[in-house]
N, C-alpha and C positions, 0 to 999 in steps of 0.2 A: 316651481323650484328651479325649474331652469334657465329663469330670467336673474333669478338671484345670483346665480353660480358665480357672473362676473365680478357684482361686488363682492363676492367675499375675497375671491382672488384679488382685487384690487386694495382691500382693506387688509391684507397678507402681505404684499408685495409691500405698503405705504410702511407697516410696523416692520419691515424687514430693513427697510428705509430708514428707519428709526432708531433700530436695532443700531443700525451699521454706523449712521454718525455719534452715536453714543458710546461706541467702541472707539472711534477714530479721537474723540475727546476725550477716554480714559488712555489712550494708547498717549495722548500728548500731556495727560494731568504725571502719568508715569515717568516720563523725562522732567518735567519741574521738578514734580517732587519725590521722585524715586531717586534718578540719576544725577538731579539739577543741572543738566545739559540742555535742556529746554526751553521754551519760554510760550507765553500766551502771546505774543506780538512778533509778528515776523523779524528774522534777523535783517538787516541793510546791508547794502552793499557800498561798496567805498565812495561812489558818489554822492551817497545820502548820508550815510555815518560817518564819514574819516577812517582812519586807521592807524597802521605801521607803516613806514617805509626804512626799507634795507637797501645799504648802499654794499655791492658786492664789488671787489676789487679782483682781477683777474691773477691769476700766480701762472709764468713761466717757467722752465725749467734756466733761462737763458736771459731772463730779469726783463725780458722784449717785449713792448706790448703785442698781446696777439694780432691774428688778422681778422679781419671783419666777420669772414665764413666763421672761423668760429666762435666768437664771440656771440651773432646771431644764433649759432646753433644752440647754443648754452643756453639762452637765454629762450628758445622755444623749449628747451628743456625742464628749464625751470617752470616755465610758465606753466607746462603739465603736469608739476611733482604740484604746486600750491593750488592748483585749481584741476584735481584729479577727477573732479565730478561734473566740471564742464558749466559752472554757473554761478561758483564763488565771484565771478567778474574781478580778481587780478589786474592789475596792471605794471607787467612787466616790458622795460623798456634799455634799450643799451644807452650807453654816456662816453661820451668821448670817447678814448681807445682802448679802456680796459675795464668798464665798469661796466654792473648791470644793477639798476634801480627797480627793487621790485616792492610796490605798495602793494596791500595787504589792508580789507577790512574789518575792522575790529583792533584787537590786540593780538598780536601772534603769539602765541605761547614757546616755548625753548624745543618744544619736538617738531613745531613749524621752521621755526628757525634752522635747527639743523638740517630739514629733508632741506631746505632750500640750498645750503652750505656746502650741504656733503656733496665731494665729486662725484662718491657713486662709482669710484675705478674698481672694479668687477675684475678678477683675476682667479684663475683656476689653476693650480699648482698640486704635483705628485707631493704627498710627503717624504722625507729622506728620514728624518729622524725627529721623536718628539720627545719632551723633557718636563718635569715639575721648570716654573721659574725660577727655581732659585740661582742666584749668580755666586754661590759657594761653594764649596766641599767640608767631608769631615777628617782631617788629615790623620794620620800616625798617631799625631799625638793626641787625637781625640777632640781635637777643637774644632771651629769652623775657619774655614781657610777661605776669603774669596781667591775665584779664578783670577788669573793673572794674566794681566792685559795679553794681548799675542804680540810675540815677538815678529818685530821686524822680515827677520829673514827666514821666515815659515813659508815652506813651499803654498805656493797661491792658485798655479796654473793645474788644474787637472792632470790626473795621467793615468793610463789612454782616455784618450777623447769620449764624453758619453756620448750613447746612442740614443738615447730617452731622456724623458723627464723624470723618471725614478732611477736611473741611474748612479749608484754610488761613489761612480769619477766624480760626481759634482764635489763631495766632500773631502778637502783639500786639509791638510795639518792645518794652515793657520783660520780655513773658515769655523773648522771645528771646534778653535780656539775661540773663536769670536762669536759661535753659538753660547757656550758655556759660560761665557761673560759678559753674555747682554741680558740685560738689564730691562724687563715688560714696563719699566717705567720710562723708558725711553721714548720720547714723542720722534716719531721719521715723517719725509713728506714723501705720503707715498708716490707721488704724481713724477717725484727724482731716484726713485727706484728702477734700475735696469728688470727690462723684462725676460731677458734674455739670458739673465743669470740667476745661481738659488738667492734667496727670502730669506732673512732670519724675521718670524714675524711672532705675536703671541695670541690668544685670544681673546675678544671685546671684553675680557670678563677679568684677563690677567690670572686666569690658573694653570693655563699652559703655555710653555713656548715649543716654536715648532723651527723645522730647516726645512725648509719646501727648496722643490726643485724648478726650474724657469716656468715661465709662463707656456702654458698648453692652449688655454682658452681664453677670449674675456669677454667683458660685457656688452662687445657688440654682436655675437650671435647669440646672444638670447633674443628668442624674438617676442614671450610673453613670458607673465611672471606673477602668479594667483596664488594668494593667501588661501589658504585652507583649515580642516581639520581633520586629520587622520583618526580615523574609524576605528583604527584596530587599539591604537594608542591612546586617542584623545587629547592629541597634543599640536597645537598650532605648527605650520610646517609650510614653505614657501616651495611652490608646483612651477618648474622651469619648462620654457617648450624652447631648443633652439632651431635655430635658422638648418638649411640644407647641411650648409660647410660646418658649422657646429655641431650637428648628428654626426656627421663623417668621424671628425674629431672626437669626439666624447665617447664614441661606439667604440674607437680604437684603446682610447685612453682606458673602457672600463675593462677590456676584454687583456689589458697586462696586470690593470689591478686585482682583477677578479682571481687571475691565477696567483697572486701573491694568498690573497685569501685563503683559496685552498692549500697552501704552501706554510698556513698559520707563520708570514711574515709579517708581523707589526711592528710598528706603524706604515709599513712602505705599503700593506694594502688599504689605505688612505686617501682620500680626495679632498685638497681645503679648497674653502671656499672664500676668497681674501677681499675685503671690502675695504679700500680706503687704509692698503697697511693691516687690518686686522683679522683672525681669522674668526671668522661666524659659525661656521663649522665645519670640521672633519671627519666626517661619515667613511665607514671603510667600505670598500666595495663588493656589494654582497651578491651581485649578477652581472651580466652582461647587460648592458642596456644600449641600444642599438634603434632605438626610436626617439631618440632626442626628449626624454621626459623623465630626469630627473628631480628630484625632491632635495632641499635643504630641511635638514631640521636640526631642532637645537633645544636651548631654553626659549624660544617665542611665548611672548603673548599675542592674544589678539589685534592689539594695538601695534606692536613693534614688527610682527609678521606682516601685516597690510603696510606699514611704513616699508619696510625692506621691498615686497613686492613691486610698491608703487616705482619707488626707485630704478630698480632694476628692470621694469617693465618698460620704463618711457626712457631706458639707456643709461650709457655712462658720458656723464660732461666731457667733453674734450678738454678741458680746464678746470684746475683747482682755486679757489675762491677764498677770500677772508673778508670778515665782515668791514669796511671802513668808517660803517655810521648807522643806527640804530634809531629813529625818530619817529615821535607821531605826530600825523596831517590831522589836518582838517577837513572836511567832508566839502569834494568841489563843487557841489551843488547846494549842499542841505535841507533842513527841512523846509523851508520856503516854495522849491521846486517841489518836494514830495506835496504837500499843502494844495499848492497849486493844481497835482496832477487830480488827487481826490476829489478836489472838485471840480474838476473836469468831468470825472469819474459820476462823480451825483448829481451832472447835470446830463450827462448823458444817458443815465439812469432815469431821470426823471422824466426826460423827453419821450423814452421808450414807455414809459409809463401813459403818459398823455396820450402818447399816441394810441394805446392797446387798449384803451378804457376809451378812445372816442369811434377807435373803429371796431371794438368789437364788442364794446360796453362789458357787464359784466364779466364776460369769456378773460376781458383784460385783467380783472385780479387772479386768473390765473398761470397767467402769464408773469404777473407782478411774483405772486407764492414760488412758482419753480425758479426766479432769480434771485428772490433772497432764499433757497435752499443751498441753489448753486453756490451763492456769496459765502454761507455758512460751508459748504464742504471745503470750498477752495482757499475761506482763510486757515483751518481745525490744518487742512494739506500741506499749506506751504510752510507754516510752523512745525508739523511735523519733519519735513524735508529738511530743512532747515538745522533740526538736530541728528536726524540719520544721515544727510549727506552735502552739508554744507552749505544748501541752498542758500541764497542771498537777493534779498530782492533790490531791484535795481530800478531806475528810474524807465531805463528800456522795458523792464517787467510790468512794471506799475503800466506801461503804455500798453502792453501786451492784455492785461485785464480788461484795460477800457474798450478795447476792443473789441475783447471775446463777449462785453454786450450785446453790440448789435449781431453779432453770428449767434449768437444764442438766442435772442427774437426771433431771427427767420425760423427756427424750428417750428417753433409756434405758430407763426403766421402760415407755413404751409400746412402743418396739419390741421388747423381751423378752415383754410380755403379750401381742405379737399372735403371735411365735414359740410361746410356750408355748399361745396357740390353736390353733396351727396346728398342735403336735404331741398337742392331743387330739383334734385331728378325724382322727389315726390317720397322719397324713403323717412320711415321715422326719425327719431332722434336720436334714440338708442342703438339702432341699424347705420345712421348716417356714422356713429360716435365711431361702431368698429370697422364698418368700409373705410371711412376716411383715413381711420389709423394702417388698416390694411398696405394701403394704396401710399400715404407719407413717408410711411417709414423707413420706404425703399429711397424714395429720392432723397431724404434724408440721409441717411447710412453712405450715398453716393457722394455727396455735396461736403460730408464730415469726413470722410476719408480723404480727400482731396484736402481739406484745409489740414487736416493732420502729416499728408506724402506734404505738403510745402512748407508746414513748420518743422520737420525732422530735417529736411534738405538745407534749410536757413540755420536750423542747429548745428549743424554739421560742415556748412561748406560757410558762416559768418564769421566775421571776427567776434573776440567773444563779448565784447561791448553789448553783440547783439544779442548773441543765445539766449541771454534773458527774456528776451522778447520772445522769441521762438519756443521759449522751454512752458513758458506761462500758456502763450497761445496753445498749444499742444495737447499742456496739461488742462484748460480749460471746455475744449472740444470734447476731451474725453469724458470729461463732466458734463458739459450739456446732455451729450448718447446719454449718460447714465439719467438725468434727471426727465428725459427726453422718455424713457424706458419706466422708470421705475415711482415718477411723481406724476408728471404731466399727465400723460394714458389711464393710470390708475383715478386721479383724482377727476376726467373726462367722463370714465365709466359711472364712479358713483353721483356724479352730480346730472347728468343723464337723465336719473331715475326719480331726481328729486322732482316736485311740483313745480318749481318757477323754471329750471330749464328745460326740461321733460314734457312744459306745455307749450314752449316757445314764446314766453314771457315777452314783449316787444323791449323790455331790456335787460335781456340776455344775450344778445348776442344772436338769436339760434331763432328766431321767429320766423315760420317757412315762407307766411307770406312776403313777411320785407326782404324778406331774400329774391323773391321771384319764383316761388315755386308754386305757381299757378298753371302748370300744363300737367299732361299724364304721361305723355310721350318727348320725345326731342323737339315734335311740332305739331302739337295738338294740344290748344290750350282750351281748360278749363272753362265753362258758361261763368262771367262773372256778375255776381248778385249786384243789382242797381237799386236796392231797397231804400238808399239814402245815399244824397252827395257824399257823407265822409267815407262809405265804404265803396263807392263807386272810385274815389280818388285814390283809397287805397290800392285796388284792383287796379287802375292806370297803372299808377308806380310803381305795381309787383311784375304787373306784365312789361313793364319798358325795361325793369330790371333782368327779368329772364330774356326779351331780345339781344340785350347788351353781351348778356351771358353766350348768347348763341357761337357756336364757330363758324366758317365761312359756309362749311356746306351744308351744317343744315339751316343755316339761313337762306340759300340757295334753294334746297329743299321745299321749304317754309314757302317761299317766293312759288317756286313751279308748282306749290299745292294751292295756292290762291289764285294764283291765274287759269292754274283748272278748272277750281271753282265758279271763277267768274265765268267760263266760258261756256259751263255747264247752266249754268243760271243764263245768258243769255240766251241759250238754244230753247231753253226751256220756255221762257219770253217771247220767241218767235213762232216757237210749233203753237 
């Protein structure tokens, strides 16, 4: 019973195996045809597919093209908002002195297009006073009256000077006039908005308009900026962390709102939050907050929460942008090069194949079994990825696979050399199967953590041309451990037991004599039977194979035990 015990665990572990990619292919039939986000073919990335490309024009306040510094900066900007998962492979690129050229694989759809567009100018402003939008009244005589443009000569200048940004010096006769008469249909650029004066602004949605007070904060001490969903509510809601100087700020800012709060002064205990000219929301301030960790919330969904996030996360553009040209490429490579790489791919495959079936015979189709499992997890994977988070596969990726062949063999081939150790130190089959795994596993684990610290480091510190490469290899690795663990070991153990490897079949792979395990000890070999030339020749070749095997000292050993012998044998000759 207790020889059994391994297979069952092993026929447990194989249907758990089983289990699992059968999930990973409903989890991807569910994006087809649940979501239709999906697909059964991995998405391409722009050098194999083609795409969009967007030609962005840069906006001044001063009609000048910008300066280099920020035109670059904008456009590592950009290149973070369109490729926020680090393997879309993007290519964005600046153009003369005010463009930035950003291709795009596939089709971009209009919510790509805007995260790309949008400046993203991030501004935090006291409220002063909020209003429905309407730009009329109901006069006297009972009709609608609209407000009447402001006069000219309406006092403009504050009086006294504000001390804050909820300060009601801000609101001046003729700004008050020019609140009540403007109009949420009104498009402004917000990028030519003083920040250093109030806001007549309204909300993304146009059912309020607000008077904000000057800029307090903006979007460059945020320093992260995470989609969520509020527990208590159940309502999508963007989690702000800011930088040192932005805690300082905001701790101050909430600790004069907070007291309006308790002062039931509305709207002035208020905080917008202004995107681009528009307010996203006004949440009033219901504590002190004094660790930099305020929350935006609003009407979010899912979608437009992680859009806003993204945004606000990877900063605000130094420059406002319009689009100058909207076109789709052609794929720089296309399928020709994909074509090519594949079969690169299946001849490299094939080679590992030849090679595993002449040196290890049989042992080799299982070696062949665990890299079509692996093949099957790694495509069901990347289509998955693909529709959860943009993955794109790339010709640098396509390289990254062909790769992770041959690192996926050595697993193999080391826990087979240490099995095939283990059955010349005279141990059975079954005995050699779990010493050797014993004993591999570790160098294993060693040798895959390594390939794994230098594809995270090539993720992280390459251009992103390459991450593909890095992202594949990575993901690859971790799938071999897995198949390495959970197919290879398992499928080891039960074939063990079977008759043809179990007895060391001469093509198996596993036969102790053609291995050279004809000694008992490190250097004490076996009497070998001369009953006939073929078995005498075999006994040659198993014994010259376990010399070869020897290491230096007990060959050394080996050596100072025969010379003993001899010397013993001559004294014996002489007495």
């Amino acid at each position: 019973m207790a020889s059994s015990s391994p297979v069952k665990h092993a026929w447990r572990v194989l249907l758990g195996l089983l289990i699992a990619i059968g999930v990973l292919f409903g989890l991807n039939a569910l994006g087809v045809y649940g979501f239709g986000k999906s697909s059964w073919s991995p998405q391409l990335a722009l050098d194999l597919q083609g795409g969009t490309q967007i030609i962005l024009s840069a906006q001044t306040a001063d009609g000048k093209d910008p300066n280099a510094e920020q035109l670059d900066q904008a456009a590592q900007i950009i290149r973070q908002r369109v490729d926020a998962s680090g393997v879309g492979e993007s290519d964005i690129t600046t153009e003369g002195g005010r463009n930035i050229v950003v291709q795009i694989a596939g089709k971009a759809d209009e919510a790509t297009r805007n995260r790309i567009q949008a400046s993203a100018k991030m501004e935090l402003r006291a409220v002063l006073a909020a209003t429905a939008p309407s730009t009329s009244f109901v006069g006297d005589d009972g009709k609608s009256t609209p407000y009447p443009t402001p006069a000219p000569d309406l006092a403009s200048t504050p009086s006294p000077s504000p001390t804050d940004g909820s300060d009601m010096s801000w609101v001046t006769p003729k700004l008050q006039a020019e609140f009540l008469a403007y109009d949420c249909k009104t498009k402004r650029d917000a990028a030519k908005q003083p920040t250093d004066q109030p806001l007549i602004a309204c909300d993304s949605s146009g059912q309020a308009k607000y008077l904000l007070g000057p800029v307090e904060l903006d979007g460059t001490s945020i320093k992260d900026a995470v989609a969520g969903l509020n527990q208590q509510n159940a309502q999508w809601e963007v989690n702000l962390t800011f930088d040192g100087k932005g805690t300082d700020a905001f701790g101050k800012v909430s600790q004069r709102l907070y007291a309006f709060t308790q002062q039931n002064q509305t709207p002035r205990n208020q905080f917008a939050f202004v995107l681009d000219g528009s307010v996203i929301s006004a949440p009033s301030m219901n504590g002190v907050i004094l660790d930099g960790r305020p929350s935006i919330s609003g009407s979010f969904t899912q979608e437009t929460a992680k859009s806003l996030a993204d945004q606000l996360k990877f900063g605000a553009l130094p420059l406002s942008f319009t689009v100058q040209s909207s076109d789709t490429i052609s794929a720089t490579l296309g399928s020709q090069q994909l074509q090519i790489g594949l079969i690169a791919g299946l001849i490299g495959l094939g080679l590992v194949a030849i090679y595993s079936l002449l040196s290890y015979r049989a042992l080799g189709f299982v070696i062949i079994a665990s890299i079509a499992v692996m093949a099957v997890i790694t495509y069901v994977l990347i289509c998955i990825l693909g529709w959860r988070m943009g993955f794109r596969l790339s010709l640098a990726g396509v390289a990254g696979l062909i790769v992770s062949i041959g690192f996926t063999a050595d697993s193999f081939i080391v826990y087979f050399e240490r099995i095939r150790d283990e059955l010349r130190d005279g141990k059975s089959i079954t005995g050699a199967v779990e010493d050797g795994w014993s004993r591999a596993k570790r160098t294993i684990y060693i040798s895959k953590s390594i390939n794994i610290l230098a594809a995270v480091v090539l993720y992280i510190l390459a251009d992103a041309t390459v991450k593909g490469f890095a992202f594949t290899l990575g993901l690859t690795t971790l799938i071999d451990v897995l198949i390495f663990v959970v197919f290879t070991h398992p499928m080891m153990q039960i074939l063990a037991r079977t008759r043809f490897f179990g007895n060391g079949h001469p093509l198996s792979g596993m036969d102790p004599e053609a291995l050279g395990a004809v000694y008992r000890g490190r250097t004490e070999y076996r009497a070998v039977a001369t009953g006939s030339q073929g078995k005498a020749a075999r006994a040659g070749r198993s014994r010259g194979e376990a010399e070869r095997r020897q290491t230096i000292a007990e060959r050394k050993r080996a050596e100072a035990l025969a010379e003993a012998s001899q010397g013993a044998s001559r004294n014996g000759e002489n007495d």
